[in-house]
VMD Tcl script that draws the C-alpha trace (Angstrom):
set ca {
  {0.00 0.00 0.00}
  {0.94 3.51 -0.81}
  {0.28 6.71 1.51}
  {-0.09 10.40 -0.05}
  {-1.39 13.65 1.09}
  {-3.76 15.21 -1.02}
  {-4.31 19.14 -0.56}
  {-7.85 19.97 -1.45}
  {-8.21 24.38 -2.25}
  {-12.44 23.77 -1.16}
  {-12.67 22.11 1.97}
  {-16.30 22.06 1.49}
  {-15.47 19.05 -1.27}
  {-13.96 16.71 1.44}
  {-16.81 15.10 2.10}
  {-17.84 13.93 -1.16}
  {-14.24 12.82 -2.02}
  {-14.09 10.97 1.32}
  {-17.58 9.02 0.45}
  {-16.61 8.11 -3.00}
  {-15.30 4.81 -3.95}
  {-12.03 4.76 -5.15}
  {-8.51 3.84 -5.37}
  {-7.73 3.91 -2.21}
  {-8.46 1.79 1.03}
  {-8.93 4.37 3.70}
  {-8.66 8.31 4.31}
  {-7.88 10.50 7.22}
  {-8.56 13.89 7.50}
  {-5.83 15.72 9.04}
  {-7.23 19.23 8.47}
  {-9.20 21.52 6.87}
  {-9.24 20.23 2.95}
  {-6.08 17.88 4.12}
  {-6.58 14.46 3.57}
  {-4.02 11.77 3.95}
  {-5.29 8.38 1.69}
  {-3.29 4.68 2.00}
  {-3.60 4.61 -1.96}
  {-4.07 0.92 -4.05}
  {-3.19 2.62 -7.41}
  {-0.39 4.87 -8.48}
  {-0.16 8.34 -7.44}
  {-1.46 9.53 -10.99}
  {-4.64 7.44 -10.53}
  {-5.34 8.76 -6.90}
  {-4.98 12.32 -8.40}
  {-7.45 11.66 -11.48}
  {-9.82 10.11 -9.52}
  {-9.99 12.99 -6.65}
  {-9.23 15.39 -9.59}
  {-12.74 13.88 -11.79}
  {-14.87 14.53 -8.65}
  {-13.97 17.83 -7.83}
  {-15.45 21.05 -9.57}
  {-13.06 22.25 -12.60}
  {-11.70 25.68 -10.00}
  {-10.85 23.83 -7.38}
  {-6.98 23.56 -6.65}
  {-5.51 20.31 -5.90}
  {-2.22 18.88 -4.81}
  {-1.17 15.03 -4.44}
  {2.09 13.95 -3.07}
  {3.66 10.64 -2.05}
  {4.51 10.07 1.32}
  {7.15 7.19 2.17}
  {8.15 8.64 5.62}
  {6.45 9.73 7.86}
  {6.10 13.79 8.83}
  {6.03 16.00 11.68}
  {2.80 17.04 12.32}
  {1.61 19.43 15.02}
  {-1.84 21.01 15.26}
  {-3.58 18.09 12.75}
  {-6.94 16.69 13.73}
  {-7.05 13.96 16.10}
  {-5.64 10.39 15.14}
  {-3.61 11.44 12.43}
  {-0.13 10.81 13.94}
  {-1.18 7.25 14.84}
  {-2.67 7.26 11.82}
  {0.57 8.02 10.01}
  {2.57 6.33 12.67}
  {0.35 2.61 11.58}
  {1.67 2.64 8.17}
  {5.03 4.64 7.50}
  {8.07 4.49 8.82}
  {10.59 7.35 10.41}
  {12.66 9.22 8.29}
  {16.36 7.97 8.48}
  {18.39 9.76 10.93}
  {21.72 11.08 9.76}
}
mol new
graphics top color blue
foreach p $ca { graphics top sphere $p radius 0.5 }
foreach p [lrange $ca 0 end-1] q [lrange $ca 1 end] { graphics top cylinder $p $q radius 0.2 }
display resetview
């Protein structure tokens, strides 16, 4: 399984992406339009799929996680959520 962050500009369209079947297994909203989605397809198809749903204005950013990142301030859950599925970083 992958994990990416996906950066929606309309918070008011998480909902519907969050309710929508897609490539992805599950979805955890770590803030306001910031969703963070353990992915069963590539990163392009996670990104066409959220990108299909979402009105034609809206901004939208996808990016691959493989370690995982500081967080501070996110919504509840979403450091053990990141903390269940990707590693640390390597430490110099």
């Amino acid at each position: 399984m992958a994990v990416c962050m996906a950066w929606l500009g309309d918070p008011a369209v998480v909902a519907e992406v969050r309710s929508a079947p897609g490539p992805w297994r599950e979805m955890h909203e770590a803030g306001p339009g910031l969703l963070l989605i353990e992915a069963t397809d590539t990163l392009s198809r996670v990104f066409h799929e959220i990108k299909w749903m979402i009105p034609d204005d809206c901004a939208l950013l996808v990016a691959p996680l493989d370690h995982r990142p500081k967080a501070r301030g996110a919504a509840a859950g979403t450091v053990s959520w990141l903390r269940s599925r990707l590693p640390l970083p390597d430490r110099d």
